[in-house]
C-alpha positions as CSV (number, residue, x, y, z in Angstrom):
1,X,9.5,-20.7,-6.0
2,X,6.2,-19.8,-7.6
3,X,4.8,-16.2,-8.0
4,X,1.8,-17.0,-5.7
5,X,4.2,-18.3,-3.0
6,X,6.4,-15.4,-2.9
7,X,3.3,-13.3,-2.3
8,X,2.2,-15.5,0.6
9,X,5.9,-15.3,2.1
10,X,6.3,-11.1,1.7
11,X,2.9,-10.8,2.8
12,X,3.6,-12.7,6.4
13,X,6.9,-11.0,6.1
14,X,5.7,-7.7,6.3
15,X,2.8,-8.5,8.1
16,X,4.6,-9.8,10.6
17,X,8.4,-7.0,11.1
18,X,5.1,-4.4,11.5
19,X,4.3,-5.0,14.8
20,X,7.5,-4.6,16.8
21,X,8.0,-1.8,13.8
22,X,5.3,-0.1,15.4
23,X,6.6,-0.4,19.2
24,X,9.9,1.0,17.6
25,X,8.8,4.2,15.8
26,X,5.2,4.6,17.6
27,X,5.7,7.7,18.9
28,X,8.2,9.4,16.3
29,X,7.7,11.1,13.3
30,X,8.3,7.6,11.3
31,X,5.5,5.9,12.9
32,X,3.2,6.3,9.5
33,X,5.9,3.9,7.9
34,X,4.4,1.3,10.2
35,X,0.6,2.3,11.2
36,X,-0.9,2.8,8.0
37,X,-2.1,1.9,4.9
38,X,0.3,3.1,2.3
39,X,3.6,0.7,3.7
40,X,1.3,-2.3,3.6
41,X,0.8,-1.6,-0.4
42,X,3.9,-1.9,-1.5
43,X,4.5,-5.3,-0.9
44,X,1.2,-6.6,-3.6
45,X,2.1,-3.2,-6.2
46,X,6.3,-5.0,-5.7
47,X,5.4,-8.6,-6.2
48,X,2.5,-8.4,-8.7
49,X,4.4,-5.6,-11.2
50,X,5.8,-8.8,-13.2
51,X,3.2,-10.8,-13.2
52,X,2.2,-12.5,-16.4
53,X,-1.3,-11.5,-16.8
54,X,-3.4,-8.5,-15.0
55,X,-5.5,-10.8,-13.4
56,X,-2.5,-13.5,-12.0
57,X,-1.0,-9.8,-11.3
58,X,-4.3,-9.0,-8.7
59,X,-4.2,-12.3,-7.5
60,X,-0.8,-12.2,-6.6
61,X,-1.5,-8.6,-5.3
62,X,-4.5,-9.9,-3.2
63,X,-2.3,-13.2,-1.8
64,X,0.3,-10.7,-0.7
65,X,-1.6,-8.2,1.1
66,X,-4.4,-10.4,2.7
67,X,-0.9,-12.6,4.3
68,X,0.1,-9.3,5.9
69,X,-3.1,-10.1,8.3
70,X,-2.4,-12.8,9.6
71,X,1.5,-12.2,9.9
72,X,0.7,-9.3,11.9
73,X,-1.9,-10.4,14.0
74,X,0.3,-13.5,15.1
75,X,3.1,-11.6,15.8
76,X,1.0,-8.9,17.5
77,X,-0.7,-11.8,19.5
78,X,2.5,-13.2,20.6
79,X,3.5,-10.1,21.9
80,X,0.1,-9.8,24.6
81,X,-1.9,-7.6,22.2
82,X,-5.6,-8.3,22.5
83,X,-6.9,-9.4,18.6
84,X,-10.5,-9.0,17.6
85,X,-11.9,-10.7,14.9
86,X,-14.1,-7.9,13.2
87,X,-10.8,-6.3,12.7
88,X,-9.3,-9.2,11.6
89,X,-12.2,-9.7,9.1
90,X,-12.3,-6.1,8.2
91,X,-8.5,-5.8,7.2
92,X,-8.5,-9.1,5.2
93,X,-11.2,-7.5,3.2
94,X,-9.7,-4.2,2.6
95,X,-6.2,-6.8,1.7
96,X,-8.8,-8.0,-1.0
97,X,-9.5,-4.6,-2.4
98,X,-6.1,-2.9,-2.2
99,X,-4.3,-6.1,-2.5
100,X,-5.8,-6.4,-6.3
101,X,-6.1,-3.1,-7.1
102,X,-2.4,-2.3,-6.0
103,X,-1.0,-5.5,-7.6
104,X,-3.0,-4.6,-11.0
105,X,-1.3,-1.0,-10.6
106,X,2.4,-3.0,-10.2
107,X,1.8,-4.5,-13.1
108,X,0.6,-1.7,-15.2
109,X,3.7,0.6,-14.1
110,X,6.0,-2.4,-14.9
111,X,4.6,-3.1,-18.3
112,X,3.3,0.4,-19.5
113,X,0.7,0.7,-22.4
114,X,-0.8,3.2,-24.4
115,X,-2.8,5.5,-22.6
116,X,-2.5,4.0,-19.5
117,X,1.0,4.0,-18.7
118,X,2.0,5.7,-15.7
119,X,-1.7,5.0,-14.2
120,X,0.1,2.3,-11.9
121,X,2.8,4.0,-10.8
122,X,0.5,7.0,-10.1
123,X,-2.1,5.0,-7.9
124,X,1.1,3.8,-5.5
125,X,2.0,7.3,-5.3
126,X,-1.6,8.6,-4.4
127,X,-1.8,5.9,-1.7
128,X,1.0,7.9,-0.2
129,X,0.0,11.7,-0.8
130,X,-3.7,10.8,-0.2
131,X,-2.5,9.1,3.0
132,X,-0.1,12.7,4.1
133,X,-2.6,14.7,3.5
134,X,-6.4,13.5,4.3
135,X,-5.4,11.0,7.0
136,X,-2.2,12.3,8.7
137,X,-2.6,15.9,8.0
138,X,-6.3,17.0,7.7
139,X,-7.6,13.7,10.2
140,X,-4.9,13.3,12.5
141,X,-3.4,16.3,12.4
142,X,0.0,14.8,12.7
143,X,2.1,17.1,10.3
144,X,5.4,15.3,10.9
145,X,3.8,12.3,9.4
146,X,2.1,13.9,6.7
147,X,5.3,15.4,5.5
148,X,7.1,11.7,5.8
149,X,4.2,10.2,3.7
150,X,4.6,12.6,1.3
151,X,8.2,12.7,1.2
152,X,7.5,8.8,0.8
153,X,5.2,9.5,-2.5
154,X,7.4,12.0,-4.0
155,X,9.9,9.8,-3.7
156,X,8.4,6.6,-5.3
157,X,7.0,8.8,-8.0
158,X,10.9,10.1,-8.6
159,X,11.7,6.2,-8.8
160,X,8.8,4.7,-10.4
161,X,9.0,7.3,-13.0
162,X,12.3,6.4,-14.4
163,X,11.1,2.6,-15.2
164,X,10.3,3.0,-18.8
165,X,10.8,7.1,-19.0
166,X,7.2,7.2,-17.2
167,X,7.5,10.7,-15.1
168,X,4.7,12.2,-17.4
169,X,2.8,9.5,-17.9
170,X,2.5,9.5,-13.8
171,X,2.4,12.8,-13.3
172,X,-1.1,13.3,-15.8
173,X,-2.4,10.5,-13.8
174,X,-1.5,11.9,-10.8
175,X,-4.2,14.5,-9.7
176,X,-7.2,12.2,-10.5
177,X,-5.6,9.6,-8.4
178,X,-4.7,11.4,-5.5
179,X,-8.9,12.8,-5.7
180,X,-9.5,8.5,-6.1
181,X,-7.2,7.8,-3.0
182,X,-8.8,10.8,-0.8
183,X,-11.9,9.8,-1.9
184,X,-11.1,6.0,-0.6
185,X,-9.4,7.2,2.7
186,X,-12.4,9.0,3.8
187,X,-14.6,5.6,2.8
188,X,-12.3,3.7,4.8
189,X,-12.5,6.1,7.5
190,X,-16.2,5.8,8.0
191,X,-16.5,2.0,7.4
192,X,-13.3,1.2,9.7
């Protein structure tokens, strides 16, 4: 199956488990695993890492995160949930942007170079902390789900690291991209 089909097939996929996910864990601790931005990254930053190219990497990273729209806004549909389409519109754009800046960030962790390595693996891992702290924690205030999104990015950056020996590579990129992820959270905030 091709590269770009697999994207459109996660993308749905994921788009589409999130919904009842979020009936399931909406009011625990968890629910940040299903009602935010950091889960839906994964999928582009997973498919796009082995990519051929950077750019088929953030086309394959935009494919899989823009199909997570529709797959959850059918199933969400289906299930009586009233679907408007400025937030349709608005979360297909911000697949655009995260889906081909996260599946350019798979593919840099997956084939590390130079200078950059362990930028990719870092900007996943920012999702995640920027995510804990600005939205959950300082936002929200919900600390239970700042802690699991941060447990979440420590984790990844534990796993990602060991790809290639890239745990210091990450952790100098960390800082600035965890200052680019708030930075983007509290953009989003004010345009969504």
């Amino acid at each position: 199956m091709p590269r770009w089909a697999v994207a459109v097939l996660v993308g749905l996929m994921v788009g589409a488990l999130t919904s009842p996910a979020q009936t399931l864990l909406g009011s625990t601790v968890l629910s940040g695993l299903t009602n935010a931005v950091g889960p839906w990254l994964v999928a582009p930053f997973l498919v796009a890492a082995r990519a051929r190219t950077p750019r088929a990497a953030a086309w394959v990273g935009v494919l899989a995160c823009v199909a997570q729209v529709p797959g959850y806004y059918a199933v969400s549909a289906a299930r009586g949930f009233a679907i408007t389409p400025v937030t349709v519109a608005q979360w297909t754009l911000a697949g655009v942007v995260g889906g081909a800046a996260l599946g350019l960030a798979g593919w840099s962790w997956w084939t590390p170079r130079g200078r950059w390595c362990g930028l990719g693996a870092a900007l996943l891992v920012a999702v995640w902390l920027a995510e804990g702290v600005v939205l959950f924690g300082l936002v929200l205030g919900y600390t239970g789900q700042a802690l699991v999104a941060c447990g979440v990015g420590v984790a990844l950056a534990l796993l990602l690291g060991r790809h290639e020996q890239q745990h210091r590579a990450l952790l100098r990129w960390l800082l600035p991209a965890v200052a680019v992820g708030a930075l983007g959270f509290a953009v989003a905030l004010l345009v969504l």
